[in-house]
PDB file with one MODEL, atoms N, CA, C and O in Angstrom:
MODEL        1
ATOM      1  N   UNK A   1      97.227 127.905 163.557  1.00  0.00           N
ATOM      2  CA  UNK A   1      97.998 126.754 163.956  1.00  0.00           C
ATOM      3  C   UNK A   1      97.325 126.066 165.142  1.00  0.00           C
ATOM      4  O   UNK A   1      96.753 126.565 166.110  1.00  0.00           O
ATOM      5  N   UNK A   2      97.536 124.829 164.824  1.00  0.00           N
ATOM      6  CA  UNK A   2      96.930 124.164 166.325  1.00  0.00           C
ATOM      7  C   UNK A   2      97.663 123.719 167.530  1.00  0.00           C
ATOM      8  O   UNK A   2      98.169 122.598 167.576  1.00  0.00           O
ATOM      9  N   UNK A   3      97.726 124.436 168.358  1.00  0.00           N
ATOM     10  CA  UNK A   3      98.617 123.777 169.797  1.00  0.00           C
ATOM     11  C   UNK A   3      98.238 123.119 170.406  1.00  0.00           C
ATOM     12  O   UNK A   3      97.754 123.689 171.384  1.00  0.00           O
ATOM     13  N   UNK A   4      98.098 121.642 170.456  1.00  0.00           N
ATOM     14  CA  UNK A   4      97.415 120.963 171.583  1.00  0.00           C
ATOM     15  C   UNK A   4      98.456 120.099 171.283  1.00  0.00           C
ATOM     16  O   UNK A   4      98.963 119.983 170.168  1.00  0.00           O
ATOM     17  N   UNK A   5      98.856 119.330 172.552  1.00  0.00           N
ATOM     18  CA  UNK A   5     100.221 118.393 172.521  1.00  0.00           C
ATOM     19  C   UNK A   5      99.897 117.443 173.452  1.00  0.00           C
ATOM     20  O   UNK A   5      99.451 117.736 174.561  1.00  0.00           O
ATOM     21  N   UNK A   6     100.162 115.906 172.935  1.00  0.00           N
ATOM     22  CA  UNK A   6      99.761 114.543 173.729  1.00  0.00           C
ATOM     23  C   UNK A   6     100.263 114.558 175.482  1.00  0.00           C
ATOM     24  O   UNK A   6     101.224 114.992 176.117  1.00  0.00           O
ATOM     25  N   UNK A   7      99.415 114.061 175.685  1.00  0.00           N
ATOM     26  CA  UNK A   7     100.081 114.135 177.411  1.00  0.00           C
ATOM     27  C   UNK A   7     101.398 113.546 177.524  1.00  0.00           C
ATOM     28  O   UNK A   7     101.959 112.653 176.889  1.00  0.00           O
ATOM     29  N   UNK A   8     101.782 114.350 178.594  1.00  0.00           N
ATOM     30  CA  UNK A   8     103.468 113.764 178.759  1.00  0.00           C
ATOM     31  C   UNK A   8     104.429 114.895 177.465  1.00  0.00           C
ATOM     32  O   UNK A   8     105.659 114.915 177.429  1.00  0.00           O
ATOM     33  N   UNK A   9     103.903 115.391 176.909  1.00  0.00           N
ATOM     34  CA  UNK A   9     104.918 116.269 175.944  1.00  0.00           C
ATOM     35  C   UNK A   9     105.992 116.723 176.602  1.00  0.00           C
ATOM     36  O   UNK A   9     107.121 116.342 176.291  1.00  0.00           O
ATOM     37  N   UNK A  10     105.791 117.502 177.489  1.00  0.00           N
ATOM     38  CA  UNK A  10     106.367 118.536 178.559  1.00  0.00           C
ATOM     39  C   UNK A  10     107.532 118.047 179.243  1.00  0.00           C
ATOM     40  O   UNK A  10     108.256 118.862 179.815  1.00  0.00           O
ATOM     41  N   UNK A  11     107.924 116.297 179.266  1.00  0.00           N
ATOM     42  CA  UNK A  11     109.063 115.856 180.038  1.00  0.00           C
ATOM     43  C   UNK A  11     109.626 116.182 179.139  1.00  0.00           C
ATOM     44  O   UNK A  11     110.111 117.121 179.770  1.00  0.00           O
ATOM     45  N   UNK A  12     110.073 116.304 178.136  1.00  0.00           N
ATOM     46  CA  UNK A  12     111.013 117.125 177.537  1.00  0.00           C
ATOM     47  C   UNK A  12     112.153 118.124 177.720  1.00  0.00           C
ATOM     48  O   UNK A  12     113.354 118.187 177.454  1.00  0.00           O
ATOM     49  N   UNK A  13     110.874 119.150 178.509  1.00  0.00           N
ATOM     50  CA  UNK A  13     111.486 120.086 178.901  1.00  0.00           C
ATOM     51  C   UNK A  13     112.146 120.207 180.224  1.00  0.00           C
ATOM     52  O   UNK A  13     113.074 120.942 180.560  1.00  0.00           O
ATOM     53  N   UNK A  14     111.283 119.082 181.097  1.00  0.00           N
ATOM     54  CA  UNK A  14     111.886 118.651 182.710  1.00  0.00           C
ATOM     55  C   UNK A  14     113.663 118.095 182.444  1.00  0.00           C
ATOM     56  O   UNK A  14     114.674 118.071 183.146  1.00  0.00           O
ATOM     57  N   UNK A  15     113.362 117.753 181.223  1.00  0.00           N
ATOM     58  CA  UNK A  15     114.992 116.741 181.084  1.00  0.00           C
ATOM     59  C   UNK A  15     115.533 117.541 180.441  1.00  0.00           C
ATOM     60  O   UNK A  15     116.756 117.510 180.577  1.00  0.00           O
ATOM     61  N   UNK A  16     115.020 118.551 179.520  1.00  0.00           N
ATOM     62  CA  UNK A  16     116.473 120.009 179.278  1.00  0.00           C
ATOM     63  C   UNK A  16     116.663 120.981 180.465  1.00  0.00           C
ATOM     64  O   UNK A  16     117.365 121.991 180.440  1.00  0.00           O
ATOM     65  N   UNK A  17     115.993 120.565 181.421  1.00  0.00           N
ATOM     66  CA  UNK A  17     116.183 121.638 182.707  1.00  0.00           C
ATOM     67  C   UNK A  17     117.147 120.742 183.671  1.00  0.00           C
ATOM     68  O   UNK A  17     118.042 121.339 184.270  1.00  0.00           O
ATOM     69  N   UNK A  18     116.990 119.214 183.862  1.00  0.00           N
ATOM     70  CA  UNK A  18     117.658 118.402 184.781  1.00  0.00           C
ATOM     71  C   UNK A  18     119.390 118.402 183.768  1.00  0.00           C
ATOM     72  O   UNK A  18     120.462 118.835 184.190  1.00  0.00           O
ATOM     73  N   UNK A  19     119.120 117.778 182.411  1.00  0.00           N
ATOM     74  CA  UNK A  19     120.653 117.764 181.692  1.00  0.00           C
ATOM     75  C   UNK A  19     121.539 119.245 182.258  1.00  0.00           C
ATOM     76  O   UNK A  19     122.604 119.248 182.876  1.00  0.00           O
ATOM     77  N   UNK A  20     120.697 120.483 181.813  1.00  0.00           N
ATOM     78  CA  UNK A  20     121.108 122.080 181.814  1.00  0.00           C
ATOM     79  C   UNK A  20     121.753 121.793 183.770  1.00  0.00           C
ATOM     80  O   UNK A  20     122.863 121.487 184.205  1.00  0.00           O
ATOM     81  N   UNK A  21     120.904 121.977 184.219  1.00  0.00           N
ATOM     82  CA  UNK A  21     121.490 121.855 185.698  1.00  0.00           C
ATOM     83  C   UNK A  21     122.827 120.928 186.087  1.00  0.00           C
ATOM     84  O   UNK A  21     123.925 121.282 186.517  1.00  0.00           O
ATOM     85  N   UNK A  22     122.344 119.710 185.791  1.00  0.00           N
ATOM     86  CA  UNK A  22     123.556 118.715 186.023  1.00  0.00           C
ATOM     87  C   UNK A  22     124.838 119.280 185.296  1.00  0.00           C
ATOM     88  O   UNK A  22     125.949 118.975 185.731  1.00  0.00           O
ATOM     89  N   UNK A  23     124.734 119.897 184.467  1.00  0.00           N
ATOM     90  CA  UNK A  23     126.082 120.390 183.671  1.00  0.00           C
ATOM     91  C   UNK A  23     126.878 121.490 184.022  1.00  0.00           C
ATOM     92  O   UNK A  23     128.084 121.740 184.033  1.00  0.00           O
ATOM     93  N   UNK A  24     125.009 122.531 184.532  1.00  0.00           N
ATOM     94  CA  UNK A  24     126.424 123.455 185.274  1.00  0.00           C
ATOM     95  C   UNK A  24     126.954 123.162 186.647  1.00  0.00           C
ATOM     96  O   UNK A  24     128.062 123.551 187.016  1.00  0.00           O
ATOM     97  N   UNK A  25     126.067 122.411 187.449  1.00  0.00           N
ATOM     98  CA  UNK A  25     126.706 121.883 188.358  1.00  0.00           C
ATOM     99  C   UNK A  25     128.022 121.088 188.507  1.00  0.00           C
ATOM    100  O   UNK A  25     128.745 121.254 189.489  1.00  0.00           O
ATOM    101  N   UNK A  26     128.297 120.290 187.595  1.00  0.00           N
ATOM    102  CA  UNK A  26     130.103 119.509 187.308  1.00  0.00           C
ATOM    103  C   UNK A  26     130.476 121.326 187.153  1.00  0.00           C
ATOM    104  O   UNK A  26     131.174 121.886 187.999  1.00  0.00           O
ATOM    105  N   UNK A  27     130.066 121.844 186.319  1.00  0.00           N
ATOM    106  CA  UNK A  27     131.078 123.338 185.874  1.00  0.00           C
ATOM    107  C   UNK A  27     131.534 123.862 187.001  1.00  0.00           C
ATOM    108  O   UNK A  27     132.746 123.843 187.215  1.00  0.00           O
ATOM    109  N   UNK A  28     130.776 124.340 187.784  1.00  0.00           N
ATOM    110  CA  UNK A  28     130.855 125.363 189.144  1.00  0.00           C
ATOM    111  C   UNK A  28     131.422 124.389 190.108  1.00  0.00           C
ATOM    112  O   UNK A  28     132.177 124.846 190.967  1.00  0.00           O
ATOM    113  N   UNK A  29     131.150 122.988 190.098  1.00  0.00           N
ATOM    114  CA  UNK A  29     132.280 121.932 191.159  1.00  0.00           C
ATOM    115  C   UNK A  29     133.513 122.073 190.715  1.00  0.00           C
ATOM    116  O   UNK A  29     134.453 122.136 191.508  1.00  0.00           O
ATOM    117  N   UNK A  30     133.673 122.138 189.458  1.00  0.00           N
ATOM    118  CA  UNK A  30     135.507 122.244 188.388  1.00  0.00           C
ATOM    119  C   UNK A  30     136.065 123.385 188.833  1.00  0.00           C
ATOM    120  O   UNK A  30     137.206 123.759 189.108  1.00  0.00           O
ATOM    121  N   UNK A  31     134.947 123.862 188.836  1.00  0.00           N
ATOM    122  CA  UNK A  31     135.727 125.539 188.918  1.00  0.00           C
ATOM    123  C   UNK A  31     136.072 125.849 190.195  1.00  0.00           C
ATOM    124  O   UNK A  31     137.163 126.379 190.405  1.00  0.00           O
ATOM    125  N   UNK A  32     135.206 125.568 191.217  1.00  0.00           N
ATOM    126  CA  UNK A  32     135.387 125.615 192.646  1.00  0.00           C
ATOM    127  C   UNK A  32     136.668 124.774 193.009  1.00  0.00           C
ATOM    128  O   UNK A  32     137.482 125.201 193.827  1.00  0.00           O
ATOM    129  N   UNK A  33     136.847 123.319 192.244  1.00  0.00           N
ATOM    130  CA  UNK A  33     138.103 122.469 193.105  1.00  0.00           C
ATOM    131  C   UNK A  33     139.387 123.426 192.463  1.00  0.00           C
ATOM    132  O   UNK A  33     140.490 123.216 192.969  1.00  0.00           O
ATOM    133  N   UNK A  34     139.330 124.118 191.737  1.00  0.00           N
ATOM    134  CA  UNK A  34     140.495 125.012 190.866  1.00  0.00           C
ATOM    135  C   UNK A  34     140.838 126.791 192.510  1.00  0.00           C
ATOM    136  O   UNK A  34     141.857 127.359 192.901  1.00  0.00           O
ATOM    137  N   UNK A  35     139.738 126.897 192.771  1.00  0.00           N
ATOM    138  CA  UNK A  35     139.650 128.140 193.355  1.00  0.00           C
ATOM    139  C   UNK A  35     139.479 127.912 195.009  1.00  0.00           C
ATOM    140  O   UNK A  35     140.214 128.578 195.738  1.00  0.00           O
ATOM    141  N   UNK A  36     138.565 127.025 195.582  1.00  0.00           N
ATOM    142  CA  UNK A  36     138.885 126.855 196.606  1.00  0.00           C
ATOM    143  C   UNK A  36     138.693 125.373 197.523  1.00  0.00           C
ATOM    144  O   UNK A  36     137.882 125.032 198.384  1.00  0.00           O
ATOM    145  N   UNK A  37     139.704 124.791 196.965  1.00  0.00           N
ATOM    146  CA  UNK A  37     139.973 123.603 197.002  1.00  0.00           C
ATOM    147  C   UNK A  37     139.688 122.495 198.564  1.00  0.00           C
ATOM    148  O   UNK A  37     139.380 121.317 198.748  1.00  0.00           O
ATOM    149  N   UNK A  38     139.947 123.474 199.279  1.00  0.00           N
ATOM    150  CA  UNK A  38     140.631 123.217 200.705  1.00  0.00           C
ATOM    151  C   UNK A  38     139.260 123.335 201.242  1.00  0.00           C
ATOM    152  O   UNK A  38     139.059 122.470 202.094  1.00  0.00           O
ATOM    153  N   UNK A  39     138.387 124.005 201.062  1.00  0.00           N
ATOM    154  CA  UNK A  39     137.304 124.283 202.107  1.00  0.00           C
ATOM    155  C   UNK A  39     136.024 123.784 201.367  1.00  0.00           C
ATOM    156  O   UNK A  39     135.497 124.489 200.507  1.00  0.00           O
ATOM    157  N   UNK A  40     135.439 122.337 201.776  1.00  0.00           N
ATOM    158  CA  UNK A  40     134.759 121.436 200.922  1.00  0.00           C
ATOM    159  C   UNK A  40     133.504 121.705 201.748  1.00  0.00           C
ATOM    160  O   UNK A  40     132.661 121.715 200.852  1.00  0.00           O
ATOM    161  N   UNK A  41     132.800 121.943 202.955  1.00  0.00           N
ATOM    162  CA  UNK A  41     131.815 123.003 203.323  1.00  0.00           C
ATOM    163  C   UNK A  41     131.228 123.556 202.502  1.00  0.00           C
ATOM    164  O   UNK A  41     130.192 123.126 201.994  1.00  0.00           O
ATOM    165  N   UNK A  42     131.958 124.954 202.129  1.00  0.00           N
ATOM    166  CA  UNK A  42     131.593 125.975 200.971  1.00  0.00           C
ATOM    167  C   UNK A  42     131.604 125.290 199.952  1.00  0.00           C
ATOM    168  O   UNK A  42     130.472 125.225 199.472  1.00  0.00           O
ATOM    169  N   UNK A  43     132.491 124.638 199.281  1.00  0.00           N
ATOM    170  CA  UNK A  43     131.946 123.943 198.031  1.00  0.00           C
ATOM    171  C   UNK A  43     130.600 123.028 198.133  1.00  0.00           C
ATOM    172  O   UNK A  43     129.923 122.735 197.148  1.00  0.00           O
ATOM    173  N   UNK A  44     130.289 122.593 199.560  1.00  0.00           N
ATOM    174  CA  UNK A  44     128.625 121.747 199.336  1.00  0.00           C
ATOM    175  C   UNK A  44     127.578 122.811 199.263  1.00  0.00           C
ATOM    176  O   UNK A  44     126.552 122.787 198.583  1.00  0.00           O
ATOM    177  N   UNK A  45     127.989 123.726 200.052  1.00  0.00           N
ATOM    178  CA  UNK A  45     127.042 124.478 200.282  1.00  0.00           C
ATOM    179  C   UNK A  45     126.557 125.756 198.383  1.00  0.00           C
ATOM    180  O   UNK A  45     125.486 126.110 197.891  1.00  0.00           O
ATOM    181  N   UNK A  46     127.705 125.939 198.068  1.00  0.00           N
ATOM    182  CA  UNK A  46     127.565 126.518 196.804  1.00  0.00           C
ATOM    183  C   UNK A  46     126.807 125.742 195.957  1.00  0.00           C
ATOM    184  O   UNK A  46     125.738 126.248 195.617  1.00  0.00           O
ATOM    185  N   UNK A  47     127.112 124.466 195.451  1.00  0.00           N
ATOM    186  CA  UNK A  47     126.508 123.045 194.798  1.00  0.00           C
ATOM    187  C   UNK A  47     125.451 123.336 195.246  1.00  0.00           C
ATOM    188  O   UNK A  47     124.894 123.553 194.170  1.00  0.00           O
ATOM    189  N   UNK A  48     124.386 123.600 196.282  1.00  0.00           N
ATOM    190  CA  UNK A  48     123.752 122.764 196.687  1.00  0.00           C
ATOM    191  C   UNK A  48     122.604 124.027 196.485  1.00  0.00           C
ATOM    192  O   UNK A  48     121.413 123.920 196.192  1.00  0.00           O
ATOM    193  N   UNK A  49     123.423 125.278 196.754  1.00  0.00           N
ATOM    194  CA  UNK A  49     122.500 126.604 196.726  1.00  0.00           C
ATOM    195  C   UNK A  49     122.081 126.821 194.377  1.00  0.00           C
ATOM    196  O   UNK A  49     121.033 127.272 193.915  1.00  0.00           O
ATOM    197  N   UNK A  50     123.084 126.409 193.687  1.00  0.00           N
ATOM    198  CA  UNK A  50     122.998 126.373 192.639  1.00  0.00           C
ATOM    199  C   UNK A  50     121.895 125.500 191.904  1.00  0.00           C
ATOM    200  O   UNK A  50     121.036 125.755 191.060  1.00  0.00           O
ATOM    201  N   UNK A  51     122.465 123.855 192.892  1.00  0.00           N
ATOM    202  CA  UNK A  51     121.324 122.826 192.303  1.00  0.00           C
ATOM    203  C   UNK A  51     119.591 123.287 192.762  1.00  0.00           C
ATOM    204  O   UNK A  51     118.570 122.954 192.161  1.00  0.00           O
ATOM    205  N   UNK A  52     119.697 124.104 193.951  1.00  0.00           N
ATOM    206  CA  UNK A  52     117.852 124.465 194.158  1.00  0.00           C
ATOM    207  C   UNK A  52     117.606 125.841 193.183  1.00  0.00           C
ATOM    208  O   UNK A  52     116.781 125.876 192.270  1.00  0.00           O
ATOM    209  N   UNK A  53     118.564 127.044 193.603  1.00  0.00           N
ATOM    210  CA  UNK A  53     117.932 127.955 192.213  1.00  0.00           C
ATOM    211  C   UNK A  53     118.149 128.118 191.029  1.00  0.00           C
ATOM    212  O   UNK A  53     117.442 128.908 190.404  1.00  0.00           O
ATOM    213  N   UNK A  54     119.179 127.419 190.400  1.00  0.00           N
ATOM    214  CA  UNK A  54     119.319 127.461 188.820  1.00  0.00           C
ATOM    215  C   UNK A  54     117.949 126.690 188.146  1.00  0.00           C
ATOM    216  O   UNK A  54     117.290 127.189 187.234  1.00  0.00           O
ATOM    217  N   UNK A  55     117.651 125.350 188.793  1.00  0.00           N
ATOM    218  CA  UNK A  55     116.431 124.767 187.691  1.00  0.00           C
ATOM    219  C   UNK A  55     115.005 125.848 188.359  1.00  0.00           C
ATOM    220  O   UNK A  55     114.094 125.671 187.550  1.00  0.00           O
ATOM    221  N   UNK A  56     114.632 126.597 189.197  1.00  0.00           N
ATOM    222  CA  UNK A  56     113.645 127.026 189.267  1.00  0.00           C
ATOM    223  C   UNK A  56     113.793 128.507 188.707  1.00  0.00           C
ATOM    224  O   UNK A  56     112.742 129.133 188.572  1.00  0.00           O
ATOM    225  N   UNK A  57     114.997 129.141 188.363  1.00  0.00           N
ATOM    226  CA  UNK A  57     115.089 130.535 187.583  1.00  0.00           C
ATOM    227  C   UNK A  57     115.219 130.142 186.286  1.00  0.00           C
ATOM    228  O   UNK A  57     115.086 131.112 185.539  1.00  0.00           O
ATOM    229  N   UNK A  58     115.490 128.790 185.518  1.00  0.00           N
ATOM    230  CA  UNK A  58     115.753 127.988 184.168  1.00  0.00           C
ATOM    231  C   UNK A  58     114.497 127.475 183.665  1.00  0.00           C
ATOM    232  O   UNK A  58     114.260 126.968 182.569  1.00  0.00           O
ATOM    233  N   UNK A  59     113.736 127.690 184.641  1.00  0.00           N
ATOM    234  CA  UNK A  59     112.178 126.951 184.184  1.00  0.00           C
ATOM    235  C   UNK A  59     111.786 127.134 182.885  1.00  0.00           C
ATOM    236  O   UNK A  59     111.725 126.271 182.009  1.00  0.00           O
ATOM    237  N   UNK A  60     111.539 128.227 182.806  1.00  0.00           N
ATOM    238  CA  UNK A  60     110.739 128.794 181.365  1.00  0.00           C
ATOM    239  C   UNK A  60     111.323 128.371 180.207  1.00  0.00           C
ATOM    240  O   UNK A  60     110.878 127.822 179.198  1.00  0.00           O
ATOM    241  N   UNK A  61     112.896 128.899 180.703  1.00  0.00           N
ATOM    242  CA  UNK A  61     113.823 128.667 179.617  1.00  0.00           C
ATOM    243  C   UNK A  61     114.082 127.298 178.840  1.00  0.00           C
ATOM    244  O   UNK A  61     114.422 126.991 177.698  1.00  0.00           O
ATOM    245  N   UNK A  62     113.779 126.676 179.935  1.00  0.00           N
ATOM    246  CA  UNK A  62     114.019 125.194 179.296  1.00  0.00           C
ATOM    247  C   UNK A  62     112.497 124.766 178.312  1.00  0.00           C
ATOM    248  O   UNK A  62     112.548 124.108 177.273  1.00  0.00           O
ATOM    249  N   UNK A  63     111.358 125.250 178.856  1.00  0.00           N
ATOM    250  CA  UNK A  63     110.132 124.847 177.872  1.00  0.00           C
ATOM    251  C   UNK A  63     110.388 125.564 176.572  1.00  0.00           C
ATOM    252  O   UNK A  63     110.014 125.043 175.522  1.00  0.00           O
ATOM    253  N   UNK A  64     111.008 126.734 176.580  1.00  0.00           N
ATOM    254  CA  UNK A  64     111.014 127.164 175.261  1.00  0.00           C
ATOM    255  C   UNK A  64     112.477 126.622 174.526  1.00  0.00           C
ATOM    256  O   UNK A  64     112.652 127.053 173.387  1.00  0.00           O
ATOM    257  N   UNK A  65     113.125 126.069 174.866  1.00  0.00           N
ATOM    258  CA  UNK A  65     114.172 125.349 174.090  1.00  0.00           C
ATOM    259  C   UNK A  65     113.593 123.950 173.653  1.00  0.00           C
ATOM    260  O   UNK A  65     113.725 123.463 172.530  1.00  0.00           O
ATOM    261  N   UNK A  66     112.744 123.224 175.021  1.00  0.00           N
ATOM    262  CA  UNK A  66     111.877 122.230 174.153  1.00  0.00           C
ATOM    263  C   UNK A  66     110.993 122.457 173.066  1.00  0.00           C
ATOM    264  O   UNK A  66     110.937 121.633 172.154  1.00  0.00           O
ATOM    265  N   UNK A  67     110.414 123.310 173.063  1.00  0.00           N
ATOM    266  CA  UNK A  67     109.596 124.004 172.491  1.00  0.00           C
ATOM    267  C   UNK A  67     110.139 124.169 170.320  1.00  0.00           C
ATOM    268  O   UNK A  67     109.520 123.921 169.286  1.00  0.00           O
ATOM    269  N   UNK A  68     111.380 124.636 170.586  1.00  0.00           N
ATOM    270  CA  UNK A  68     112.463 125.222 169.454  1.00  0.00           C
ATOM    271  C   UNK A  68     112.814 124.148 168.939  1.00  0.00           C
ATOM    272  O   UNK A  68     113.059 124.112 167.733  1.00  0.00           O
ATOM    273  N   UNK A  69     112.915 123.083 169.692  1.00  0.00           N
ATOM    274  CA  UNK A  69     113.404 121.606 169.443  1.00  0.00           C
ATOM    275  C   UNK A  69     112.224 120.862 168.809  1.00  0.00           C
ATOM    276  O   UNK A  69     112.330 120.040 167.899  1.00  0.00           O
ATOM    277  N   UNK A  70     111.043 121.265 169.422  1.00  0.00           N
ATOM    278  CA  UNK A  70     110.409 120.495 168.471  1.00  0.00           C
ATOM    279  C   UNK A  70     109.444 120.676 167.434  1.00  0.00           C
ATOM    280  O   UNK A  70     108.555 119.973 166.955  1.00  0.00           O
ATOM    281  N   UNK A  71     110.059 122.296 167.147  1.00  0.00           N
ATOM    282  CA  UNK A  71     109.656 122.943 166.378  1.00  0.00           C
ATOM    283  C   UNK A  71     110.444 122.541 164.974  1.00  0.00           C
ATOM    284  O   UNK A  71     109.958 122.407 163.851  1.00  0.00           O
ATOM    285  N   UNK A  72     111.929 122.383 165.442  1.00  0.00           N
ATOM    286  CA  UNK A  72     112.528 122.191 164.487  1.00  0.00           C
ATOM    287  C   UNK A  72     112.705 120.649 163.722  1.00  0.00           C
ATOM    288  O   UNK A  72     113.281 120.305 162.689  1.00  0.00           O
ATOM    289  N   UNK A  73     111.879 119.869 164.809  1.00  0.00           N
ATOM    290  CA  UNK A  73     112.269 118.381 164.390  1.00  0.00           C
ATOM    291  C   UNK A  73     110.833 118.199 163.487  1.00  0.00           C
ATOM    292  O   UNK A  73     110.866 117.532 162.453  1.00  0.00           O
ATOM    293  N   UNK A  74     109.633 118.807 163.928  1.00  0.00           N
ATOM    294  CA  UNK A  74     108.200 118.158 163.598  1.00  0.00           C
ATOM    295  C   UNK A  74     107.472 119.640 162.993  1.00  0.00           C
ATOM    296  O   UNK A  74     106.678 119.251 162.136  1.00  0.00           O
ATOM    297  N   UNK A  75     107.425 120.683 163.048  1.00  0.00           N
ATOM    298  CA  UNK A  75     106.390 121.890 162.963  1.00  0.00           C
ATOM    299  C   UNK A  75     105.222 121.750 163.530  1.00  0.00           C
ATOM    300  O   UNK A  75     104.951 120.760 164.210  1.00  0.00           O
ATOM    301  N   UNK A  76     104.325 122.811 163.297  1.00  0.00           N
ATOM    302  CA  UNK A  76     103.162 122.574 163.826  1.00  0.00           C
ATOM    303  C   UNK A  76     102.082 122.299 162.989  1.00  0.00           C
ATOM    304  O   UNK A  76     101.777 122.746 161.884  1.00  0.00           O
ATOM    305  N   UNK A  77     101.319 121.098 164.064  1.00  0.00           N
ATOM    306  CA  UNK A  77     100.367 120.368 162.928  1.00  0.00           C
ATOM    307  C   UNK A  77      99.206 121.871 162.309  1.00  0.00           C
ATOM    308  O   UNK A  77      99.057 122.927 162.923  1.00  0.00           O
ATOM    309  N   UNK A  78      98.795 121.639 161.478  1.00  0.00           N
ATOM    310  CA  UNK A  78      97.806 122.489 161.507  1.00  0.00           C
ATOM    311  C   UNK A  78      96.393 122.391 161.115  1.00  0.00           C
ATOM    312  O   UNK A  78      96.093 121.377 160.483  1.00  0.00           O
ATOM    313  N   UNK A  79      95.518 123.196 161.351  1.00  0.00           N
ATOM    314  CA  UNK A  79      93.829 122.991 161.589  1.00  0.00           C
ATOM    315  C   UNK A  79      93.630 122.363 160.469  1.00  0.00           C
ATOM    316  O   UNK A  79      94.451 122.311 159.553  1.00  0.00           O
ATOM    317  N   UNK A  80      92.190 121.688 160.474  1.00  0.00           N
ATOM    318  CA  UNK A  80      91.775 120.921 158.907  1.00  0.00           C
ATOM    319  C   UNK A  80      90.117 121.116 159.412  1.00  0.00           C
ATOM    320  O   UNK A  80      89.531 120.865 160.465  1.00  0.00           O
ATOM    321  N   UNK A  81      89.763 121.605 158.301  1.00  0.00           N
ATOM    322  CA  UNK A  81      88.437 122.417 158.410  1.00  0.00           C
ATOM    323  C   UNK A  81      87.756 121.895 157.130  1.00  0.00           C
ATOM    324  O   UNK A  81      88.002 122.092 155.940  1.00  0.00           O
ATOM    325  N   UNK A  82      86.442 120.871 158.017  1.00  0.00           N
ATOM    326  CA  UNK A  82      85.434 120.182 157.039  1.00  0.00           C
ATOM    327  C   UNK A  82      84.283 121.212 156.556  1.00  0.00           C
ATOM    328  O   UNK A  82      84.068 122.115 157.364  1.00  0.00           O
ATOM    329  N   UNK A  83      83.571 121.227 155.473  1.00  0.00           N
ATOM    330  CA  UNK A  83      83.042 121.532 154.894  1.00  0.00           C
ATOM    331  C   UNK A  83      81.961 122.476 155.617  1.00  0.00           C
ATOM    332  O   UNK A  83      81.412 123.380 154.987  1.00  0.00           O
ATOM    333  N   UNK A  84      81.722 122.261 156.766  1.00  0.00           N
ATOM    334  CA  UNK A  84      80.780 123.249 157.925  1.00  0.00           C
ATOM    335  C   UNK A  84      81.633 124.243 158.617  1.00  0.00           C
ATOM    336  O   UNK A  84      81.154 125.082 159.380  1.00  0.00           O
ATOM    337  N   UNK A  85      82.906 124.147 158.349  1.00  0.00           N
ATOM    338  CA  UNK A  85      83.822 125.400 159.399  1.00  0.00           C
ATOM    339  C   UNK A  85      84.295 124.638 160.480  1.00  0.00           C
ATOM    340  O   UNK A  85      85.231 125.251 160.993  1.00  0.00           O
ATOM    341  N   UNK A  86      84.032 123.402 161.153  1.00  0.00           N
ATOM    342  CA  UNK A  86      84.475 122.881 161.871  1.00  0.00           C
ATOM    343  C   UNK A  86      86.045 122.577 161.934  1.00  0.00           C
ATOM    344  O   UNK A  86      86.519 121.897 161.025  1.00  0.00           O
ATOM    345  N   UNK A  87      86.920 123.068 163.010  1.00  0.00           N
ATOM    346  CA  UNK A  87      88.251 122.919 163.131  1.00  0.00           C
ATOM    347  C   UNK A  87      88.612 121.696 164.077  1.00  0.00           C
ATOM    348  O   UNK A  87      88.947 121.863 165.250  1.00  0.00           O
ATOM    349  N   UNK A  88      88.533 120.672 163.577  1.00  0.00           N
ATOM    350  CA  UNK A  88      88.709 118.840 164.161  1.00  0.00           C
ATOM    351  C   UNK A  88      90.216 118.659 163.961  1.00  0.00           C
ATOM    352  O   UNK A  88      90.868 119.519 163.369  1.00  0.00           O
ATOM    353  N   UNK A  89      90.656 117.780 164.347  1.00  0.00           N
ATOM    354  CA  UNK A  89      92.269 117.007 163.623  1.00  0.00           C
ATOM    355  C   UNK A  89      93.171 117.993 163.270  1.00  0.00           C
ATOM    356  O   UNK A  89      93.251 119.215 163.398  1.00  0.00           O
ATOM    357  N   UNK A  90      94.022 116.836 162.645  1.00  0.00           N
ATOM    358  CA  UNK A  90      95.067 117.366 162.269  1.00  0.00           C
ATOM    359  C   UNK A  90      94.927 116.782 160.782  1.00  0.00           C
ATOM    360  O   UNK A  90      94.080 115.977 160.395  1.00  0.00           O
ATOM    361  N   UNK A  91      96.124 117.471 159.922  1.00  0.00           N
ATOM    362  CA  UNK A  91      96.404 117.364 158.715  1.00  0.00           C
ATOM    363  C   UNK A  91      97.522 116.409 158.658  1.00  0.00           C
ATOM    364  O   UNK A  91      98.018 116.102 157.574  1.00  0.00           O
TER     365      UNK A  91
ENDMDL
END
């Protein structure tokens, strides 16, 4: 199979890591105004400790969901081999 992917492929995965974050962030704000409502401090400070380590422990995770995604939309191109063995293009 051939893996080589046009430049810029990869925002893909920056924007399933920014969507993934932004979402659990509303979650853990919902959940926090439910639990501790009164003390909005700790709620910035929780937000704020979530928004820096969730997308850098989500990293990977998110390239391989891009990855699954566009596995499932396109496959992978594969080698095309001229008459000398040469592996050029795509098919």
């Amino acid at each position: 199979m051939l893996f080589k992917r046009e430049e810029g492929f990869f925002v893909g995965a920056i924007m399933v890591n920014v969507v993934t974050t932004e979402f659990l962030i509303i979650a853990v704000y919902l959940s926090s105004l439910l639990i501790i409502s009164s003390q909005h401090q700790l709620m910035i400070t929780m937000l704020f400790i979530v928004g820096i380590l969730f997308p850098i422990a989500f990293y990977h995770h998110s390239w391989s969901i891009w990855l699954g995604f566009d596995y499932l939309v396109e496959s992978l191109p594969k080698y095309v081999q001229d008459r000398a063995g040469q592996t050029d293009g795509r098919k």
